[in-house]
C-alpha positions in Angstrom: 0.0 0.0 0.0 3.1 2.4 0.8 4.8 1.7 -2.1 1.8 2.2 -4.5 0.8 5.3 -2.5 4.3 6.4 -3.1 4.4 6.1 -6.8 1.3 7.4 -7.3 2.6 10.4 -5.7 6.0 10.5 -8.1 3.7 9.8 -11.0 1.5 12.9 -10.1 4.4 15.0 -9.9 6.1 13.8 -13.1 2.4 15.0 -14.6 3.1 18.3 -13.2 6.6 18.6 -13.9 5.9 17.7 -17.8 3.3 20.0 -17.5 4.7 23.0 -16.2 7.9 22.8 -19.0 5.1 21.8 -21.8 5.9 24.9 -23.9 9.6 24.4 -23.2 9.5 20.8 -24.6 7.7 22.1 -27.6 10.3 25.0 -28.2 7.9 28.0 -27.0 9.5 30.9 -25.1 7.0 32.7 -23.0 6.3 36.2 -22.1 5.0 38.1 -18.9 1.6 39.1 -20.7 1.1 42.5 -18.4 5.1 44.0 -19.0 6.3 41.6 -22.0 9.2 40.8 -19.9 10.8 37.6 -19.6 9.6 34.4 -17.7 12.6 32.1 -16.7 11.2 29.2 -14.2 7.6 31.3 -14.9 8.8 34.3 -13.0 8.9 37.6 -14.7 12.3 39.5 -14.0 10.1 42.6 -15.0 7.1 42.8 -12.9 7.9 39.5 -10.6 4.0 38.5 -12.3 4.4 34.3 -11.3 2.7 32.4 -14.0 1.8 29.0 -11.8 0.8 25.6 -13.9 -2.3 24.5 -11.4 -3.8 21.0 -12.5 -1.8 21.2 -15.9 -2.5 24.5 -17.3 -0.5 27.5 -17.4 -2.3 30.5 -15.9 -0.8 33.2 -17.9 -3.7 35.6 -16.9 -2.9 38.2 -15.0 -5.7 38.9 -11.5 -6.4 41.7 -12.7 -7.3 40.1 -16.2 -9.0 37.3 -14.2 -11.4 39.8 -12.3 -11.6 41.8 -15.8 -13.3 38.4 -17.7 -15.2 37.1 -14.8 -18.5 38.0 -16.2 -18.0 36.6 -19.7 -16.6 33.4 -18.2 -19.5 32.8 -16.2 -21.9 33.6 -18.6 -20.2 31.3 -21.6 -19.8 28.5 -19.2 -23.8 28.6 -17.7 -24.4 29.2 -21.3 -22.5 25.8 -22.2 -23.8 23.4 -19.1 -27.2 24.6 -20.7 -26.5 22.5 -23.9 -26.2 19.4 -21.0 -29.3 17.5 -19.3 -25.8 15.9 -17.1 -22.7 15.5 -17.2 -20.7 14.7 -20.4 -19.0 11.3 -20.9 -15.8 10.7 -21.8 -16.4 9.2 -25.1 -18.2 12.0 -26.0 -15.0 14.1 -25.7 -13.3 11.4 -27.3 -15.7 11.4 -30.3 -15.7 15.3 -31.1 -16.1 16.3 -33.2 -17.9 13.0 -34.7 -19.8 10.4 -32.9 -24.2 9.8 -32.9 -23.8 11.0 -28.8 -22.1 15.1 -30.5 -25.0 15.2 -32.5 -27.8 14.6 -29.9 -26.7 16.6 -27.8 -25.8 19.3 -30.0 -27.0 19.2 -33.1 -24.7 21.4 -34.5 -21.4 18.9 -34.6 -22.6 17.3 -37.5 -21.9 20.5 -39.5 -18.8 21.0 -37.5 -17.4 17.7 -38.2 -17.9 18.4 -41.7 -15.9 21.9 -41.4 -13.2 20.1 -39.6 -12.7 17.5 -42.1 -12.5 20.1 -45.0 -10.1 22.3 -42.7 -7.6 19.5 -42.2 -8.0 17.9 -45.4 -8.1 21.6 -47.6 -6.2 24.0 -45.8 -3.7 22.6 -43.0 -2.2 19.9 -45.0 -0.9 21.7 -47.8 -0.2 24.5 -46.3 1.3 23.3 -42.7 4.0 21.0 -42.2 3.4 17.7 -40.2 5.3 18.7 -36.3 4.4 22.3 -37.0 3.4 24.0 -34.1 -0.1 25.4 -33.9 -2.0 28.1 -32.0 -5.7 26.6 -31.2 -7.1 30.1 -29.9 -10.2 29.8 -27.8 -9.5 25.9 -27.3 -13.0 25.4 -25.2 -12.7 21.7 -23.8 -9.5 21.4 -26.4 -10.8 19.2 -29.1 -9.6 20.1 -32.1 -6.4 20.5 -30.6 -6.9 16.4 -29.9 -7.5 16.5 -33.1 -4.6 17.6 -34.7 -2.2 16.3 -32.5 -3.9 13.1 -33.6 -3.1 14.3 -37.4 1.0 14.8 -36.2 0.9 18.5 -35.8 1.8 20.4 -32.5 -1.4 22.1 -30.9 -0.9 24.9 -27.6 -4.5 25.0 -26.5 -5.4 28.8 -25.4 -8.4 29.3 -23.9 -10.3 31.7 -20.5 -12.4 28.7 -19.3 -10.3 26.3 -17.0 -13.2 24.3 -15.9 -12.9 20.3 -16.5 -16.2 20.0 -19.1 -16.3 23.1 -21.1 -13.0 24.4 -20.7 -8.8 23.2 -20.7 -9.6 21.0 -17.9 -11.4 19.0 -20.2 -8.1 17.9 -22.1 -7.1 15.3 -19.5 -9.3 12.7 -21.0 -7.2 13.4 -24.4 -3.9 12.8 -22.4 -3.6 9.2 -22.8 -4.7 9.5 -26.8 -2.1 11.5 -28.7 1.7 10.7 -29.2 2.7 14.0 -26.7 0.2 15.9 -24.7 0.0 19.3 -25.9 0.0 22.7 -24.0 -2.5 24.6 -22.3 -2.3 28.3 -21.5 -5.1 30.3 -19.7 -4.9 33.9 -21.5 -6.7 36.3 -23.1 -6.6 36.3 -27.4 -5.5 40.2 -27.6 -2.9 39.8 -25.2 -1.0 36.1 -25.7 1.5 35.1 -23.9 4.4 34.4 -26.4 7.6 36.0 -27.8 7.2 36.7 -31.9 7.2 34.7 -34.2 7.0 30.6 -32.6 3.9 29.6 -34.5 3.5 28.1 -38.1 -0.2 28.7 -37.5 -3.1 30.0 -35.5 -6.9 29.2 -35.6 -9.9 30.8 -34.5 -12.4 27.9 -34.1 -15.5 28.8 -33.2 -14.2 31.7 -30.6 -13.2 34.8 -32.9 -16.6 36.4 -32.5 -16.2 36.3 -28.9 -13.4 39.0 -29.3 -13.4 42.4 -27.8 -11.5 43.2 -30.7 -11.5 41.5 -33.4 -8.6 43.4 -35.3 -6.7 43.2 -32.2 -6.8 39.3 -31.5 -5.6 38.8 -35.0 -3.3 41.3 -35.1 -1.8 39.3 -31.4 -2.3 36.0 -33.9 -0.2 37.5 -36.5 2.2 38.6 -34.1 2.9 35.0 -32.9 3.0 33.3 -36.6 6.4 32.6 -38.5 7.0 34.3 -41.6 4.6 33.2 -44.5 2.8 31.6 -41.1 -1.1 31.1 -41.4 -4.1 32.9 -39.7 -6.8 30.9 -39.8 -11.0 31.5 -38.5 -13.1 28.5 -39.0 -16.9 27.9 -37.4 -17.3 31.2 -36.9 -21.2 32.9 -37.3 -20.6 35.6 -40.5 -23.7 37.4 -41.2 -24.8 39.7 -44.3 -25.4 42.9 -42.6 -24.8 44.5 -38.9 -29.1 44.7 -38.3 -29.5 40.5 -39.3 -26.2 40.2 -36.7 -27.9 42.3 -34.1 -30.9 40.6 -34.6 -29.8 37.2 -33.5 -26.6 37.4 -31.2 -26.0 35.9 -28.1 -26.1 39.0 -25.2 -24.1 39.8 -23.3 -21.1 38.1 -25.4 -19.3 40.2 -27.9 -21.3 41.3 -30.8 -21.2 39.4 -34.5 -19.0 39.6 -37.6 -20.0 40.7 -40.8 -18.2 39.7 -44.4 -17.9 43.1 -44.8 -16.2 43.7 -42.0 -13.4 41.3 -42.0 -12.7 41.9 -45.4 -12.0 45.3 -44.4 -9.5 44.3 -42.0 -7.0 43.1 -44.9 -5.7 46.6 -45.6 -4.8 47.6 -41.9 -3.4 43.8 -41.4 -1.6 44.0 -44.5 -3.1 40.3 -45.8 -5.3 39.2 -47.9 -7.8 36.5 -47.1 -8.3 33.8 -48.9 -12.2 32.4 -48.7 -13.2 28.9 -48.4 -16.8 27.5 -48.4 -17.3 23.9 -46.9 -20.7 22.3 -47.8 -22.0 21.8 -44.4 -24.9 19.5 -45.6 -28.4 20.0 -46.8 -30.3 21.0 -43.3 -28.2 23.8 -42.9 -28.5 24.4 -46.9 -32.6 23.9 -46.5 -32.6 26.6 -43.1 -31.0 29.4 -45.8 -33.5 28.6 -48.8 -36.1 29.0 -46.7 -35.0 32.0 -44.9 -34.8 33.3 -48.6 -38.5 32.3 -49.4 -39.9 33.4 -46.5 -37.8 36.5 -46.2 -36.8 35.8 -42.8 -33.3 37.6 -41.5 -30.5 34.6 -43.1 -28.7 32.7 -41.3 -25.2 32.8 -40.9 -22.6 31.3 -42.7 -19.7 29.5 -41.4 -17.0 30.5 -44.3 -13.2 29.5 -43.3 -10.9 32.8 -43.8 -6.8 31.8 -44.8 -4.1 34.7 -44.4 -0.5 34.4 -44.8 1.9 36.6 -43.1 4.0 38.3 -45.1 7.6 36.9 -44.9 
């Protein structure tokens, strides 16, 4: 009983341990995200800011950022346990984002799984290099950053939520899956927590429209890409005009994109986006006809936007 007690304890701690150097081990140098100092042993030597790793993630997130999102995190995560009668198995994690158990309980998956396929299939593998490291922005419960570490790439899961069904905490049950665990870093999108440069890629799934600042957050994505590196928003709501937006967005989270108004952004970003329409199957297809015929406001669309950096 000692002796299993005992390694259970140095099993723990080797956890932690290859937790807390996670972005070391994948050759990602931090930075304090309130002075941009630097963080050796996850102390700045600027403002003395400790970034602790607490049950595996790194809490890059200021307290004064922590008190600053507390109402959007609470809101998002009562708005997510809403989607759940219970608790969420672990196959269910393990099936995102496919599986008959995703689509019951959220009917939307099935069109996700379809945008996920065409992503990986149409835009990350020829444009990304197998082992390339990868920004997964607004990670949630991590799954497509399961995902592609499944497909060989390098995911670094960043997300508010810390909680163990909606947000990083949910990763454990991917732990024993993938070839090497990926990172997880609580931090905000317009402030991310990484010297320039580190990242072949970065995606938006699902989260951009929960931006303060749209501009910003990509600009902070753009910031962390390589050279000729790839900005990517996927599963995100677009709508045709600012009054159909207005007209069905989630209060009190952060108001709707418009095509419009990310194609504006290519000038003051210096890209230019590159637009790709998955089929997302004939419900969603049927909803937008008869939107049209009954002139209801549309739907939105779930375009994926592509951006290279310039080198």
């Amino acid at each position: 009983m000692r002796v299993t007690a005992t390694a259970n304890r140095i099993e723990k701690k080797s956890n932690e341990e290859s937790d807390a150097s996670g972005t070391a081990s994948f050759g990602i140098q931090l930075k304090c995200p309130r002075c941009g100092g630097d963080v050796p042993d996850q102390v700045c030597i600027g403002c003395d800011l400790h970034i602790r790793t607490i049950q595996g993630v790194v809490h890059a997130l200021p307290p004064e950022r922590v008190a600053y999102h507390a109402r959007f995190v609470e809101v998002y995560e009562r708005m997510c346990c809403e989607q759940f009668s219970g608790r969420p198995s672990d196959e269910y994690y393990l099936g995102l984002p496919y599986g008959i158990a995703c689509s019951r309980s959220c009917p939307e998956w099935s069109w996700r799984a379809r945008s996920f396929d065409y992503l990986l299939r149409r835009v990350l593998n020829p444009a990304v290099p197998r082992n390339a490291r990868i920004l997964d922005i607004g990670a949630g419960n991590c799954w497509l950053s399961y995902r592609l570490a499944l497909a060989a790439y390098n995911p670094c899961a960043i997300d508010l939520m810390t909680n163990d069904q909606h947000g990083l905490g949910a990763a454990e049950r991917y732990r024993n899956y993938v070839p090497e665990f990926f990172p997880r870093i609580r931090a905000e999108m317009a402030n991310l927590p990484f010297r320039d440069g580190q990242f072949h890629a970065a995606i938006f799934n699902a989260s951009l429209h929960h931006a303060e600042n749209v501009e910003v957050a990509l600009r902070e994505a753009l910031r962390c890409c390589m050279p000729n590196g790839i900005i990517i928003i996927s599963d995100t709501p677009i709508y045709r005009s600012a009054e159909i937006g207005e007209h069905t967005a989630i209060q009190p989270l952060p108001p709707f994109l418009t095509g419009e108004a990310i194609k504006s952004l290519e000038s003051r970003l210096m890209i230019r986006w590159a637009v790709h329409t998955p089929q997302l199957g004939l419900k969603r297809t049927l909803r937008r006809m008869n939107a049209w015929l009954w002139n209801h406001p549309r739907p939105p669309q779930f375009p994926i936007y592509v951006a290279r950096k310039l080198p």
